[in-house]
N, C-alpha and C positions, 0 to 999 in steps of 0.2 A: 297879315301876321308876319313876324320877323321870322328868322334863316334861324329857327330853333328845333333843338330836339327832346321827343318827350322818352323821359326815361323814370325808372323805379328804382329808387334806391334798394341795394340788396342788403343793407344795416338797419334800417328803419322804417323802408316800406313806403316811402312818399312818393305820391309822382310829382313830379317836378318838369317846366322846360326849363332846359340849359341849352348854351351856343356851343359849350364844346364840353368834353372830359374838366372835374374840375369837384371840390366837393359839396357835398349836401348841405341846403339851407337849413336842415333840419337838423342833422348829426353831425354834421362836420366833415363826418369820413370819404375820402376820395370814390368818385363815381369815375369808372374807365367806359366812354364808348365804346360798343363792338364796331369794328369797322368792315366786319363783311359786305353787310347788303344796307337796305332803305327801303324801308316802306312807307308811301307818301299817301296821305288819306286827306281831302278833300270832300266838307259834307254840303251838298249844292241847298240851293232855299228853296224852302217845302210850294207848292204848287199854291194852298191855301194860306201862306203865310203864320202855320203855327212856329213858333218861335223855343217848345222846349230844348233842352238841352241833352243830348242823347251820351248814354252811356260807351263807352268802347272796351271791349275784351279781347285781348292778344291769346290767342290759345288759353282763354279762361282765365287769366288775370287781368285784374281790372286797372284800367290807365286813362283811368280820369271821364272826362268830359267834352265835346264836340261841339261848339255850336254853329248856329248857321253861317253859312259861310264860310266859316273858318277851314285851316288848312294847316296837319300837321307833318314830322317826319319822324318818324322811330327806326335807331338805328339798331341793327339787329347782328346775329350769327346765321351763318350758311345753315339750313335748316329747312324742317317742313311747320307751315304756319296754318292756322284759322285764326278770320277776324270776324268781328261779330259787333255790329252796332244797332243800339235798341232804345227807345224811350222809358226814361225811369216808369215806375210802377204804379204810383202817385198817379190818381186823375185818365190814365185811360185804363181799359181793360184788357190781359190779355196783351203787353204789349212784347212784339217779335220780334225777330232779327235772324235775316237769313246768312248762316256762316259761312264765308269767302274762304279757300284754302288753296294754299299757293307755296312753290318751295322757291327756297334763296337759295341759289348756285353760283357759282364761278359764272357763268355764261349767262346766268339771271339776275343782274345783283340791286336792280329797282323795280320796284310793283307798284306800280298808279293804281288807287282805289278811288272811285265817287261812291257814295252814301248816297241813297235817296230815296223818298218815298211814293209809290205809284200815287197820281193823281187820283180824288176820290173822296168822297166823305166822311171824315175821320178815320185813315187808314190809318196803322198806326203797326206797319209794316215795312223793317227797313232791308234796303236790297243794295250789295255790292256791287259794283260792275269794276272791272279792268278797263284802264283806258291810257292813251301814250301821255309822256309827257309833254308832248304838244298841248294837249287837249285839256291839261291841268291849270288852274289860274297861277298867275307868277306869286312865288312868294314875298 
């Protein structure tokens, strides 16, 4: 994945990735990135190789979609966060997602996320974990 950032337009509502500040495909209107912090979410491939596409919630708005592998970066304000990434609803039962909650500071100002789900026969339980950005694949 390219050096993009996912963001929600606050005129229309779209997520979108963009490379920098710049306006909406959808509206037109100017999208400014916060440039506090960065939150960097990498979702690793499932142990049994399912392949759906799992939802992402930033403190309960939703931004978009994850798939395997892939790897995003939402740039954010100094703040207190939850993330939450889950399997749409469609086709499993009961599907979960344990929320990650983490503050952006001055002294904190990047959070490595991995997605992933415990090995297992149709788990269908997603777990965050913190990790450096060493241990993230390059974008």
């Amino acid at each position: 994945m390219s050096l993009l950032y996912r963001v929600k337009c606050p005129f229309c509502g779209k997520v979108e990735d963009l490379p920098d500040s710049g306006p909406c495909r959808k509206c037109r209107n100017p999208i400014q990135l916060p440039g506090d912090g960065i939150i960097h979410i990498y979702r690793s491939h499932e142990a049994l190789g399912v392949g759906y596409r799992m939802y992402l919630f930033l403190n309960g708005i939703h931004l978009g979609y994850l798939g395997f592998g892939e790897s995003i970066r939402i740039p954010v304000q100094y703040g207190h966060y939850s993330v939450v990434m889950r399997y749409p609803e469609k086709g499993l039962r009961r599907p979960t997602g344990i929320p990650f909650e983490f503050d952006i500071t001055p002294d904190n100002r990047v959070i490595c996320l991995k997605a992933y789900t415990r090995p297992g026969y149709m788990t269908n339980t997603t777990y965050l974990e913190q990790s450096s950005l060493e241990q993230m694949p390059p974008l």
